[in-house]
C-alpha beads as a LAMMPS data file, in Angstrom:
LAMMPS data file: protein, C-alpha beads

283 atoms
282 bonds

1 atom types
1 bond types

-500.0 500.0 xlo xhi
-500.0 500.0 ylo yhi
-500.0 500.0 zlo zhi

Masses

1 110.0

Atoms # bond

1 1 1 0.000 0.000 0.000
2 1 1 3.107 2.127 0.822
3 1 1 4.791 1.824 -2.428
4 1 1 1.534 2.240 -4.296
5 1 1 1.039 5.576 -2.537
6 1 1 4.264 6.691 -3.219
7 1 1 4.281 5.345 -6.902
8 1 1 0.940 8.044 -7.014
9 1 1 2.752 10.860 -5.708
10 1 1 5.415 10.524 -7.244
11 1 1 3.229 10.225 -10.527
12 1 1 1.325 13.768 -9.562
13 1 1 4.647 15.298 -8.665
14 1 1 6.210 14.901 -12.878
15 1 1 2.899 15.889 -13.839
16 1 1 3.395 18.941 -11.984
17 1 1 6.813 19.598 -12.882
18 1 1 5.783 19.397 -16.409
19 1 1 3.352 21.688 -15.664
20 1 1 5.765 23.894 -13.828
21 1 1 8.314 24.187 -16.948
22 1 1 5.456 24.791 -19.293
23 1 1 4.004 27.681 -17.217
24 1 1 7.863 29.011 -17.649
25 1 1 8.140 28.473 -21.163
26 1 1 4.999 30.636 -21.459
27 1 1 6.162 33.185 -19.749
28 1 1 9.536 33.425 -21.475
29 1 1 8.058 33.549 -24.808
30 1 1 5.649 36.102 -23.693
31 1 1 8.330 37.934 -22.571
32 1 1 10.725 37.796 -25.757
33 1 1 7.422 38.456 -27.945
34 1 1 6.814 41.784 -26.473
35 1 1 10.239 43.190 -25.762
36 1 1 11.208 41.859 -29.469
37 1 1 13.198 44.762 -30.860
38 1 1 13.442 47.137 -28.138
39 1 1 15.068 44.877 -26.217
40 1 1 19.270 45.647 -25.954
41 1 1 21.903 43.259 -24.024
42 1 1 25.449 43.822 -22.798
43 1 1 27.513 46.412 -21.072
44 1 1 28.993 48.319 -23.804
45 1 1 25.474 48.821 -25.665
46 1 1 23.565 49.640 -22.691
47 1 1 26.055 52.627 -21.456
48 1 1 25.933 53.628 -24.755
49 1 1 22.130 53.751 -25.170
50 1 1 21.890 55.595 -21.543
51 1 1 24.714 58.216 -23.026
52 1 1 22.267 58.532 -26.059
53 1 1 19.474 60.210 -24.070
54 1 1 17.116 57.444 -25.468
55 1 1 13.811 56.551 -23.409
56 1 1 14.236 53.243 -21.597
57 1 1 11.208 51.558 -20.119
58 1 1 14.014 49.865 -17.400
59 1 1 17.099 47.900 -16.925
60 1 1 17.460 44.195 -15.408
61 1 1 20.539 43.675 -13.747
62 1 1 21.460 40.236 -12.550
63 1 1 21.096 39.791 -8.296
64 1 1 24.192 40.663 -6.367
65 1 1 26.319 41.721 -9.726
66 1 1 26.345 45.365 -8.860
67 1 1 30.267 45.858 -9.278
68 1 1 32.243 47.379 -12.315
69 1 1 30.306 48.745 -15.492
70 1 1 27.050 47.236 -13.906
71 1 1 27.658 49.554 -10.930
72 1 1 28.186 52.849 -13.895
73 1 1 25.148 51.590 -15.347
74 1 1 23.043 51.610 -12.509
75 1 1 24.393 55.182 -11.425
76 1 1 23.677 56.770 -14.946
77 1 1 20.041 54.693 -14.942
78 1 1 19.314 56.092 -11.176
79 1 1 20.657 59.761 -12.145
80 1 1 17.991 59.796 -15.488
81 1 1 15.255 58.514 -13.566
82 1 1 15.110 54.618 -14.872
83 1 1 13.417 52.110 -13.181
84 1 1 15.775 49.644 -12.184
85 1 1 15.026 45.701 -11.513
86 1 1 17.657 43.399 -9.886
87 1 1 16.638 39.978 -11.011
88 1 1 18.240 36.315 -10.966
89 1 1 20.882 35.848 -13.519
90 1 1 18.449 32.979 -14.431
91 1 1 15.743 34.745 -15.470
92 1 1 18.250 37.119 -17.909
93 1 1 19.057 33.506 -19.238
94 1 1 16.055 32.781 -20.259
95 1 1 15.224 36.388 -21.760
96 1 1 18.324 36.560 -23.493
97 1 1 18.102 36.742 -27.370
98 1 1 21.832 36.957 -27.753
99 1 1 23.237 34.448 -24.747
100 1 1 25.471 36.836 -24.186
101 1 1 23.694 39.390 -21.522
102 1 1 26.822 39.867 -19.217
103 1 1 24.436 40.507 -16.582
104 1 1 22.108 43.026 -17.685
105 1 1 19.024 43.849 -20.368
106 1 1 18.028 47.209 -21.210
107 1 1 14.508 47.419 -22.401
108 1 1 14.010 50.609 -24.540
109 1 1 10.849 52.587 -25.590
110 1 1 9.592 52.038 -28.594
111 1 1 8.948 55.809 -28.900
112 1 1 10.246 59.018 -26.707
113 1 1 8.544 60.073 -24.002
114 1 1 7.484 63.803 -23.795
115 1 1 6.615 66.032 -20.655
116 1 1 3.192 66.901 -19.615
117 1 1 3.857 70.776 -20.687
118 1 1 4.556 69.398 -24.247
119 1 1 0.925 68.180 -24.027
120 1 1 -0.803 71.226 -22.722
121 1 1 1.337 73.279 -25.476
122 1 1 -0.693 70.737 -28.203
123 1 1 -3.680 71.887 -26.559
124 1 1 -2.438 75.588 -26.822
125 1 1 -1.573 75.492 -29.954
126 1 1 -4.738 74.176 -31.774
127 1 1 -6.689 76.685 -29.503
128 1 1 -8.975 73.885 -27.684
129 1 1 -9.457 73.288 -24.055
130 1 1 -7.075 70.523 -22.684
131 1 1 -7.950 66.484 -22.877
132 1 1 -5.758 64.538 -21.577
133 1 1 -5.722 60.560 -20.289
134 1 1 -4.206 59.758 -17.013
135 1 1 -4.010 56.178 -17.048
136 1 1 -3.344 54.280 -13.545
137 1 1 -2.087 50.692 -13.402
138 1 1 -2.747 49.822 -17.189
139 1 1 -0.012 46.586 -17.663
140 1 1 -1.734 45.017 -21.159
141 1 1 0.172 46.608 -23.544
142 1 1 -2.954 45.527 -25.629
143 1 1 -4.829 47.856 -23.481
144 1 1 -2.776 50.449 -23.863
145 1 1 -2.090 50.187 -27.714
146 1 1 -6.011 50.048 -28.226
147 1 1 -5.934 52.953 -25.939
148 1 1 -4.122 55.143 -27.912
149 1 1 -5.713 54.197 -30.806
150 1 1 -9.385 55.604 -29.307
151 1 1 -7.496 58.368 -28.053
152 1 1 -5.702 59.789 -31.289
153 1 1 -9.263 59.332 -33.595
154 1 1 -10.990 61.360 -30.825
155 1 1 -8.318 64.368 -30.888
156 1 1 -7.287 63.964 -26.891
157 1 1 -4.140 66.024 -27.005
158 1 1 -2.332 63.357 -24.825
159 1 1 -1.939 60.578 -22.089
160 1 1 0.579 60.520 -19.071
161 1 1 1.313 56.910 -17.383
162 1 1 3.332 56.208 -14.466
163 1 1 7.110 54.826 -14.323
164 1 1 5.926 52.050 -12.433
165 1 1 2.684 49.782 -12.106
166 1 1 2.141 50.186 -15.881
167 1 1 3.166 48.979 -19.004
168 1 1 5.488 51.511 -21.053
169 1 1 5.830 52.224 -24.646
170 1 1 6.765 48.962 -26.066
171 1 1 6.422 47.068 -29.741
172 1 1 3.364 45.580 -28.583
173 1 1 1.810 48.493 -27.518
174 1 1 3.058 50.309 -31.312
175 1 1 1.588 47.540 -32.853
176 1 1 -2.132 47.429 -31.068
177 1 1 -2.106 51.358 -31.600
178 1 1 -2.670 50.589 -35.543
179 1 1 0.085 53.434 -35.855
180 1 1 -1.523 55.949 -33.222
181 1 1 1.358 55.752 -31.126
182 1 1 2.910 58.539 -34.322
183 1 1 0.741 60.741 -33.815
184 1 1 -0.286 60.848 -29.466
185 1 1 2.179 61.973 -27.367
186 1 1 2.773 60.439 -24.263
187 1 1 4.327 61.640 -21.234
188 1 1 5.654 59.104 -18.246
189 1 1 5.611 60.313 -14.619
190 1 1 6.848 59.582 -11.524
191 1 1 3.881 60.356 -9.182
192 1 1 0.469 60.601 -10.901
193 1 1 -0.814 62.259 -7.984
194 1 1 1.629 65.313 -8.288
195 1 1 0.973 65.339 -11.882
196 1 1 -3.417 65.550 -11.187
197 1 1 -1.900 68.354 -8.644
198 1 1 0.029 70.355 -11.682
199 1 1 -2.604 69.685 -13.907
200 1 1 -5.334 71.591 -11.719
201 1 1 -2.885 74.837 -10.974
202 1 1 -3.222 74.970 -15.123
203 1 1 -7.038 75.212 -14.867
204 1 1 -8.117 71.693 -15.388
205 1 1 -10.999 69.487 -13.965
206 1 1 -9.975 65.868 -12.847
207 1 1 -12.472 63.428 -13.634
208 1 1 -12.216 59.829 -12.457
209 1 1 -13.609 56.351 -14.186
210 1 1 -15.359 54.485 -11.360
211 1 1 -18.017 52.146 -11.563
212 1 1 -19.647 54.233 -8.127
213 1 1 -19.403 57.711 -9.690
214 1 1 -22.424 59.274 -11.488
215 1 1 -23.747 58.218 -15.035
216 1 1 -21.431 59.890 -17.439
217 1 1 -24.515 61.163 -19.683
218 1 1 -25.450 63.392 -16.913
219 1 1 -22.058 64.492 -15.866
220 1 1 -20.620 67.804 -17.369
221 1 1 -16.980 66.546 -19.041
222 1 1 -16.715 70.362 -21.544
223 1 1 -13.819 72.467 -20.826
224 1 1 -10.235 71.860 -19.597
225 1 1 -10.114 68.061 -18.500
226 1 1 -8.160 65.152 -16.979
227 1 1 -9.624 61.864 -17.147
228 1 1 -8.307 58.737 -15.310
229 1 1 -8.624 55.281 -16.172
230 1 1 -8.125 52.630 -13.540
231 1 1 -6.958 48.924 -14.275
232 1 1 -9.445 46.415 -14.734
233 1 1 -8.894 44.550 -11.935
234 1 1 -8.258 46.692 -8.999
235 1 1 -9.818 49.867 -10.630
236 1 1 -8.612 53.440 -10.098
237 1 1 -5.714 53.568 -7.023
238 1 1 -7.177 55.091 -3.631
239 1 1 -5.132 57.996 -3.710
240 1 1 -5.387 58.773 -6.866
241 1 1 -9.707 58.643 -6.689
242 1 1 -9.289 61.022 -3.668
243 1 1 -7.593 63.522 -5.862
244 1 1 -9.955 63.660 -8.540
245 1 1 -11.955 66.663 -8.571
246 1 1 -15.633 64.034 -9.403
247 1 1 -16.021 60.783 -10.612
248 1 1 -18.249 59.378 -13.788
249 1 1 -19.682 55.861 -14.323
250 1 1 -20.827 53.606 -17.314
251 1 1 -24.623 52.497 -16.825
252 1 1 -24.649 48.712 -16.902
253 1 1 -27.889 47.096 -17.670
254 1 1 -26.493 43.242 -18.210
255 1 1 -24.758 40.650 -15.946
256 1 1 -21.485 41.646 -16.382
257 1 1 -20.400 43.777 -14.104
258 1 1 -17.080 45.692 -15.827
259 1 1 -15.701 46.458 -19.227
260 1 1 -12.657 46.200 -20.595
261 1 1 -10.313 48.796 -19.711
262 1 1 -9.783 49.790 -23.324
263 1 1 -13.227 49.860 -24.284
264 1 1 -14.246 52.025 -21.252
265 1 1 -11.944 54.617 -22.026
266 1 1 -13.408 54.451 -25.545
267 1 1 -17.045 54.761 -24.091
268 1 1 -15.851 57.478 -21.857
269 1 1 -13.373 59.888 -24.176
270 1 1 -16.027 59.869 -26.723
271 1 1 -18.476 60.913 -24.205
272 1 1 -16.196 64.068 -23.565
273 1 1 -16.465 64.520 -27.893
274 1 1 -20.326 64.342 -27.934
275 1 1 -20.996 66.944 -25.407
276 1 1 -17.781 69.569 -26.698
277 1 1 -18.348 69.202 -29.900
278 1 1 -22.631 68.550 -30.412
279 1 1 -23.486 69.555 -26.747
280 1 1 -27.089 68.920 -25.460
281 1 1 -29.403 67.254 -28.269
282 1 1 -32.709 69.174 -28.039
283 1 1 -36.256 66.842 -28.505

Bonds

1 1 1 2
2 1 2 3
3 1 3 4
4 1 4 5
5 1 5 6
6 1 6 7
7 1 7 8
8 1 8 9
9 1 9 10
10 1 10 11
11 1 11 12
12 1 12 13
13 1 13 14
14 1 14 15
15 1 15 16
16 1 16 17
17 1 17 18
18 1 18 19
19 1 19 20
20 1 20 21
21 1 21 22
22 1 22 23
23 1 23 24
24 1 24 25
25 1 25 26
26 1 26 27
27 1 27 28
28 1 28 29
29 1 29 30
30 1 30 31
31 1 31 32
32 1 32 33
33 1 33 34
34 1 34 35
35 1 35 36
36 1 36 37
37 1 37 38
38 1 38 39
39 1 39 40
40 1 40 41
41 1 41 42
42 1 42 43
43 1 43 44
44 1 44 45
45 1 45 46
46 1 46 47
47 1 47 48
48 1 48 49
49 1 49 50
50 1 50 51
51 1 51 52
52 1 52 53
53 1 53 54
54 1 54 55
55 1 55 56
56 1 56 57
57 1 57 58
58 1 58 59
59 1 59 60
60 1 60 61
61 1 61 62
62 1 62 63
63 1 63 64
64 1 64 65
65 1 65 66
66 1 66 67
67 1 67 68
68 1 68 69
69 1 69 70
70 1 70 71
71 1 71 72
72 1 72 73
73 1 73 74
74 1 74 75
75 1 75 76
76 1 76 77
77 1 77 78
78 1 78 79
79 1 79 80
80 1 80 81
81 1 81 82
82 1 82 83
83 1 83 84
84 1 84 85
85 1 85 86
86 1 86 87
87 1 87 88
88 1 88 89
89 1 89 90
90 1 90 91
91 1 91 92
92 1 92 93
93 1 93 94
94 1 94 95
95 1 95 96
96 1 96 97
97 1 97 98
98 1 98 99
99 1 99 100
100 1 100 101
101 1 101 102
102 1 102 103
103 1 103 104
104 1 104 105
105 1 105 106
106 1 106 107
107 1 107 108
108 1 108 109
109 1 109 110
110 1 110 111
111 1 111 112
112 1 112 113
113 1 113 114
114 1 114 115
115 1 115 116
116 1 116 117
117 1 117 118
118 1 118 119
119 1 119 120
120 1 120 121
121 1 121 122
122 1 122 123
123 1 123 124
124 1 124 125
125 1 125 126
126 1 126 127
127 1 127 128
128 1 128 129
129 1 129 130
130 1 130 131
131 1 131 132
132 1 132 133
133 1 133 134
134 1 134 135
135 1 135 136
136 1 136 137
137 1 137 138
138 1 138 139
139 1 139 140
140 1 140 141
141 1 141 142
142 1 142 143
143 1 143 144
144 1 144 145
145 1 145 146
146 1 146 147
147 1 147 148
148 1 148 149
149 1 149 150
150 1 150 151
151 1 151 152
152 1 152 153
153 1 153 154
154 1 154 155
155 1 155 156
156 1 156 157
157 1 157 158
158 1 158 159
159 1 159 160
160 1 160 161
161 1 161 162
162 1 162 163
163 1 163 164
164 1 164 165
165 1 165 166
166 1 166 167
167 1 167 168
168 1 168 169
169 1 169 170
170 1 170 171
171 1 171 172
172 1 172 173
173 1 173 174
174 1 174 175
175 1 175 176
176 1 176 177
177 1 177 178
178 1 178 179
179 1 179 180
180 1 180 181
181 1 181 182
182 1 182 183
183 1 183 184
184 1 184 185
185 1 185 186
186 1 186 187
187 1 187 188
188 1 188 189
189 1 189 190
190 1 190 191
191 1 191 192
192 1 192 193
193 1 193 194
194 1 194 195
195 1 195 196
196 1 196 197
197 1 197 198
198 1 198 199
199 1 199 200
200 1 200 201
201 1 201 202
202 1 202 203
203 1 203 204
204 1 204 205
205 1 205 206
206 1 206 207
207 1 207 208
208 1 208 209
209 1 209 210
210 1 210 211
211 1 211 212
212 1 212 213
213 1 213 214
214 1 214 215
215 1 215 216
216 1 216 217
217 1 217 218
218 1 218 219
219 1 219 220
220 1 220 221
221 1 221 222
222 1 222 223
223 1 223 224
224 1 224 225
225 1 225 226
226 1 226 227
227 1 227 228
228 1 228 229
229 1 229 230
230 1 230 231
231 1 231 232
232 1 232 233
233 1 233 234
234 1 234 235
235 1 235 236
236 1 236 237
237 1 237 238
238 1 238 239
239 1 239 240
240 1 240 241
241 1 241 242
242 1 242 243
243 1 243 244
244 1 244 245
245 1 245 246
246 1 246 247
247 1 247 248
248 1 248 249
249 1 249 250
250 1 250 251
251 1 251 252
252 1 252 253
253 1 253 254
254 1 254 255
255 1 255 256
256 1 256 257
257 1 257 258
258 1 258 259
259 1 259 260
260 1 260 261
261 1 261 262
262 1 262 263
263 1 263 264
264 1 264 265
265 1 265 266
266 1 266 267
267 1 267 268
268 1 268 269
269 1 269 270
270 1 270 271
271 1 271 272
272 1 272 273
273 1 273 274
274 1 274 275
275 1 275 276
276 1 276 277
277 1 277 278
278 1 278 279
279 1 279 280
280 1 280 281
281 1 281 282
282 1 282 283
């Protein structure tokens, strides 16, 4: 009875293994698929691109390798602002499209960054009232690409993301924006909070997505605005919903209780359209 019971575990344990390494092997390739092209390995090219003045989404060094040109890489990335992930030296293995890391990955943007003022000044220039995204905690780069996409065909002058908790500007994220990404700029921050702070000294009205706030129909979204979009799972932050000046809701009449980030943004930015550009429809 002993050996049969241990034959059985023994028998659930490979099966689990197997499982293990193919949950691993889905990961890497999920990995290499989105960094793809933006993604730049070894000492000598990652000094160079931080010299450069390029945007880099971050830099994986490998765990306790901090010595040498790691430790000059790390001081330029920390001095510029890069977020900065010690990993195992594993883990850059696996990632690794050239085997040849020497202990650190740089992953790059696939387009520059610009500042929130460059925004407003898009807003200045065309003579319009300021639109901007905020987006907190989007990590799809699907998301985001489709995001952009909606956001570019309904003449928002520009979206700000966070440094961290969010994905950044990578070939996925070019790819889902059907070439949007061209054409929106998009500013990265370190504190969205501070930035919603900024943004109301220049005059505009922060308006929060939240499934609690009032029916977007009846809500007035005309003049200078800031709307934030929350993840799908854990919604718009807690600090960041205290600092929003209201907060606007999408009626839902079926089962399901949430939409997909994208496609509430979509819902909601061309919400904002219909009442600046065809205000109230008279019966």
């Amino acid at each position: 009875m002993e050996k049969k019971d241990a034959w059985k575990n023994k028998k659930q344990q490979n099966r689990q293994d197997r499982q293990d390494r193919h949950n691993r092997n889905d990961r890497q390739n999920a990995e290499m698929q989105e960094h793809g092209e933006n993604q730049l390995e070894g000492r000598n090219a990652i000094l160079e691109v931080l010299r450069s003045g390029r945007d880099i989404e971050k830099i994986m060094v490998a765990r306790g390798n901090v010595e040498g040109t790691i430790k000059r890489i790390v001081a330029m990335a920390a001095e510029k602002g890069v977020v900065i992930q010690e990993v195992s030296r594993q883990k850059l293995d696996e990632i690794s499209q050239t085997k040849n890391h020497q202990g650190v990955i740089a992953i790059v943007s696939a387009h520059n960054y610009v500042e929130v003022d460059d925004i407003l000044a898009v807003a200045k220039e065309r003579q319009e009232d300021p639109f901007l995204l905020l987006l907190d905690g989007i990590t799809d780069p699907h998301n985001l690409g489709a995001i952009l996409r909606t956001a570019e065909c309904a003449g928002v002058h520009g979206v700000v993301i966070p440094k961290r908790r969010s994905v950044g500007l990578n070939a996925t994220v070019g790819k889902t924006s059907a070439g949007a990404l061209e054409y929106m700029p998009v500013a990265r921050v370190t504190n969205i909070v501070k930035t919603m702070e900024y943004l109301k000294k220049q005059g505009l009205w922060i308006a929060c997505a939240d499934m609690k706030g009032l029916d977007h129909f009846d809500t007035n979204m005309k003049g200078a605005l800031a709307l934030v979009i929350g993840s799908e799972g854990d919604g718009v932050s807690r600090l960041v919903k205290e600092n929003c000046d209201f907060t606007v809701s999408i009626p839902m009449y079926g089962k399901i209780s949430s939409l997909n980030a994208s496609v509430a943004a979509g819902l909601l930015m061309y919400e904002v359209v219909r009442q600046r550009k065809f205000g109230t429809i008279e019966t």
